[in-house]
C-alpha positions in Angstrom: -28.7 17.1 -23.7 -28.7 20.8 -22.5 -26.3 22.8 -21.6 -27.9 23.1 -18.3 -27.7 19.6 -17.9 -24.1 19.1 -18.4 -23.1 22.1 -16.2 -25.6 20.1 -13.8 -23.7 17.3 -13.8 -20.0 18.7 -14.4 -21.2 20.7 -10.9 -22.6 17.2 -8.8 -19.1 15.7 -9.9 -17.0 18.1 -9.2 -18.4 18.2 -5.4 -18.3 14.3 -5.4 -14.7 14.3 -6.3 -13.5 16.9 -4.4 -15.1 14.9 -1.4 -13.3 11.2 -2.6 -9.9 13.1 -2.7 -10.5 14.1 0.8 -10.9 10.3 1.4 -8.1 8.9 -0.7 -6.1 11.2 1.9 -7.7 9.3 5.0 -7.4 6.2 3.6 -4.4 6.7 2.8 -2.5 7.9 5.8 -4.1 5.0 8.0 -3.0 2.5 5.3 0.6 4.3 6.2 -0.1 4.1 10.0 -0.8 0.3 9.8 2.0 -0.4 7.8 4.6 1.3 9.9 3.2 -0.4 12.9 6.1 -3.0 14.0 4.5 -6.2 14.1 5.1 -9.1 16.7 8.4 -11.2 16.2 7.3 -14.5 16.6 10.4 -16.1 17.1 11.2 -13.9 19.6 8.6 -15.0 21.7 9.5 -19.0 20.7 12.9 -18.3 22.0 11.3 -16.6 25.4 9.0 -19.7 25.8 12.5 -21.9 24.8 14.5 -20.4 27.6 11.8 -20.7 29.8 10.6 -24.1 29.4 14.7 -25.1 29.7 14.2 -23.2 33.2 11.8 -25.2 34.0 13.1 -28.2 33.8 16.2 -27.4 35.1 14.8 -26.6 38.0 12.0 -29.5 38.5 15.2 -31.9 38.7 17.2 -29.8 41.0 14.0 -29.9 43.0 12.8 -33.5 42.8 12.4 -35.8 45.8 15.2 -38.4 45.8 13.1 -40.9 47.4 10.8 -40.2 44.7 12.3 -39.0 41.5 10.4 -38.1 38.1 8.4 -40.8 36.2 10.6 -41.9 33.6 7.9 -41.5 31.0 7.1 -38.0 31.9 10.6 -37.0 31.5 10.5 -38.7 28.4 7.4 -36.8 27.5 9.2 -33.3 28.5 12.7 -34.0 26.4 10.5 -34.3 23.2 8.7 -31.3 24.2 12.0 -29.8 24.7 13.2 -30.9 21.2 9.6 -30.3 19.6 10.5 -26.3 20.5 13.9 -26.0 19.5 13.2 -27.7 15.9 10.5 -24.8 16.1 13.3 -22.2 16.7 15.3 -23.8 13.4 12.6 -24.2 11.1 11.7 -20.4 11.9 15.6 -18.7 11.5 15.4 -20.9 8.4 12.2 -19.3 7.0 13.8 -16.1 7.9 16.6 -16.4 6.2 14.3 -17.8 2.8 12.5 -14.5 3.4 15.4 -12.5 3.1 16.7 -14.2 0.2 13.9 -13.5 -1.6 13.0 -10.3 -0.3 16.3 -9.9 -2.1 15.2 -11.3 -4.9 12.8 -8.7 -5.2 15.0 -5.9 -4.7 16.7 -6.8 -7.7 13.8 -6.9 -9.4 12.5 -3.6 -8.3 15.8 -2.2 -9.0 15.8 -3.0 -12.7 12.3 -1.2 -12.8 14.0 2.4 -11.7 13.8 5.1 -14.7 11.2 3.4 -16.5 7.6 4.3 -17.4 5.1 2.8 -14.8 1.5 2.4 -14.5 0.2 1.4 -11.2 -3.0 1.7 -9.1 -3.2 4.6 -6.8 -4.9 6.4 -5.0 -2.7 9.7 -5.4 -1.2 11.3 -8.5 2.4 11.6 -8.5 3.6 15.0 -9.8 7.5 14.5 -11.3 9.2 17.4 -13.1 5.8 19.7 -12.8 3.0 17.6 -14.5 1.6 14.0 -13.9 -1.2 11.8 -15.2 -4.2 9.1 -14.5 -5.7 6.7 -16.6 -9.2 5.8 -16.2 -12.2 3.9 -17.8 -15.7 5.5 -18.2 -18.3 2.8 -19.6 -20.1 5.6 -21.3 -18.6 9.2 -22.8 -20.3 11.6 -20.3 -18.9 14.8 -18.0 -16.0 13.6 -15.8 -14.8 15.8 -12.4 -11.5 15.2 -11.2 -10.3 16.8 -8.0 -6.6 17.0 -6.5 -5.8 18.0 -3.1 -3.4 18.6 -0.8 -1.5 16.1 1.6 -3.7 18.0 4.3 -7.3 17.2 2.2 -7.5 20.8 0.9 -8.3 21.2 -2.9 -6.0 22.6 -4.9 -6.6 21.3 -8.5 -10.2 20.9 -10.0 -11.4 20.2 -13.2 -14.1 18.9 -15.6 -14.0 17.3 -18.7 -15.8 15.0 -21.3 -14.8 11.5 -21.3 -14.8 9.1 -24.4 -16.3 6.0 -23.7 -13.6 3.5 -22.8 -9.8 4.4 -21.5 -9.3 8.0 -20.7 -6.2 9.7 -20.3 -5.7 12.7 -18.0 -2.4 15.1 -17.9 -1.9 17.8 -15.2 0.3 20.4 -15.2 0.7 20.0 -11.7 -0.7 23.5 -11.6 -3.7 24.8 -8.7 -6.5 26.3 -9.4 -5.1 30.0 -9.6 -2.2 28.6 -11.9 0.7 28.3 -9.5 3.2 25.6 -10.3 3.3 23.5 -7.7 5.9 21.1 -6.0 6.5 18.2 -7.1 5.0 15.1 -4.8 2.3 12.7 -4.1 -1.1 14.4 -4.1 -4.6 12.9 -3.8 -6.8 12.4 -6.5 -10.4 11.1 -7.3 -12.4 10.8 -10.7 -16.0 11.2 -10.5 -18.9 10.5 -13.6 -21.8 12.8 -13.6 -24.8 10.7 -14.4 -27.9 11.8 -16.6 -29.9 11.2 -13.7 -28.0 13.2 -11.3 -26.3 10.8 -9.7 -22.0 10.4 -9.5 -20.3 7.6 -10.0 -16.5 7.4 -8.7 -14.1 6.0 -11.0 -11.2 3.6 -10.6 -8.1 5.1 -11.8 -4.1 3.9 -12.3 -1.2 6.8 -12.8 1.9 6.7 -14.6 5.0 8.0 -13.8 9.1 7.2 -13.9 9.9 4.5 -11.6 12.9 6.6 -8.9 13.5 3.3 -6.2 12.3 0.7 -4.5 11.9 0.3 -1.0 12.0 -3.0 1.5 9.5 -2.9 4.6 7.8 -4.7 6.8 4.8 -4.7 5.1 6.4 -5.9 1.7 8.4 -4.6 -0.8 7.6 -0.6 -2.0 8.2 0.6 -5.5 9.1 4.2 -5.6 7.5 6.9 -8.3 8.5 10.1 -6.7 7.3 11.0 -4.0 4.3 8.1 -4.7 4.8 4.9 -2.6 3.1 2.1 -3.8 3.2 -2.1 -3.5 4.7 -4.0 -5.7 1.4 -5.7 -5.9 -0.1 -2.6 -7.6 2.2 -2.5 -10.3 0.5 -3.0 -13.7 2.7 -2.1 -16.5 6.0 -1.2 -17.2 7.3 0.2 -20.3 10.3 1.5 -21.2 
């Protein structure tokens, strides 16, 4: 393969990843949004239907016709309604309480995570004590563009590289482009394959970093790797 050729394709990558960074920080802030939207309490709305529906009947028989009082058997009919809802009510501050207990649970096991090596899917690289660093698999060795930017979507960090065929490993000095250190934090990354054919492939990627917290929400429980966020769900390895 030329030399032409490789710059060809380090050049078609680099632009591809520099876009899918740009993406990552889309994505990722309306995957933040969602998540931070408070979702519906359903047992609060049980106990409003509860209290109403006990309304209700109260006042159907302080409003019944003497002379013609309620069908026995639709009163019947109403009490086990009645009961149906508040065995609802229970089963739900029961379930609520199981939730917290394992939610609790999980704390725990988060917690015994903290100041250990983790590798977990991402879409950001988390930059701790100046550097940080991705892992990725390229099916075939070949020029690789990997692209960083900014919270905002603006690239700060670009580079090209060879990759082996198989599990790549990628350190960054958490350096930008004109070699000023920067802070430490959660910045967006993509890796892009330059094809032969001139095409670009974007690559799947995990990062490792020191575990710092964990984090309970309503959208699950967090793990903590700096200023990285992630579910627990996207936890792959822990080492020591």
């Amino acid at each position: 393969m030329s030399l032409a050729t490789v710059a060809a394709q380090q050049s078609t990558a680099q632009a591809a990843a520099v876009a899918a960074a740009a993406a990552a920080k889309t994505n990722s802030s309306s995957t933040s949004a969602s998540a931070a939207a408070a979702a519906p309490n359903p047992l609060i709305a049980l106990s409003s239907n509860f209290n109403d529906f006990l309304q209700m009947l109260m006042t159907q028989l302080k409003n019944q016709d003497p002379t013609s009082p309620t069908d026995p058997n639709a009163f019947t009919s109403e009490l086990v309604q009645f009961s149906g809802v508040e065995q609802q009510i229970n089963t739900n501050g029961g379930l609520t309480q199981l939730i917290q207990l394992t939610q609790a649970g999980e704390t725990m096991q988060g917690t015994s995570m903290t100041g250990k090596q983790v590798t977990v899917q991402s879409t950001q690289i988390a930059v701790q004590n100046g550097s940080g660093a991705l892992n990725f698999n390229d099916p075939t060795a070949g020029p690789v563009a990997i692209a960083i930017t900014d919270s905002a979507g603006k690239p700060v960090y670009g580079t090209t590289l060879t990759a082996t065929a198989g599990n790549n490993t990628w350190s960054w000095n958490g350096q930008n482009n004109a070699g000023t250190q920067l802070p430490d934090g959660a910045y967006n990354a993509a890796v892009v394959s330059g094809n032969a054919n001139g095409s670009t492939t974007t690559l799947p990627f995990t990062v490792t970093g020191t575990a710092t917290g964990v984090q309970s929400l309503s959208s699950g429980m967090q793990l903590d790797i700096g200023a990285l966020t992630v579910p627990f769900s996207a936890v792959q390895s822990v080492g020591n």
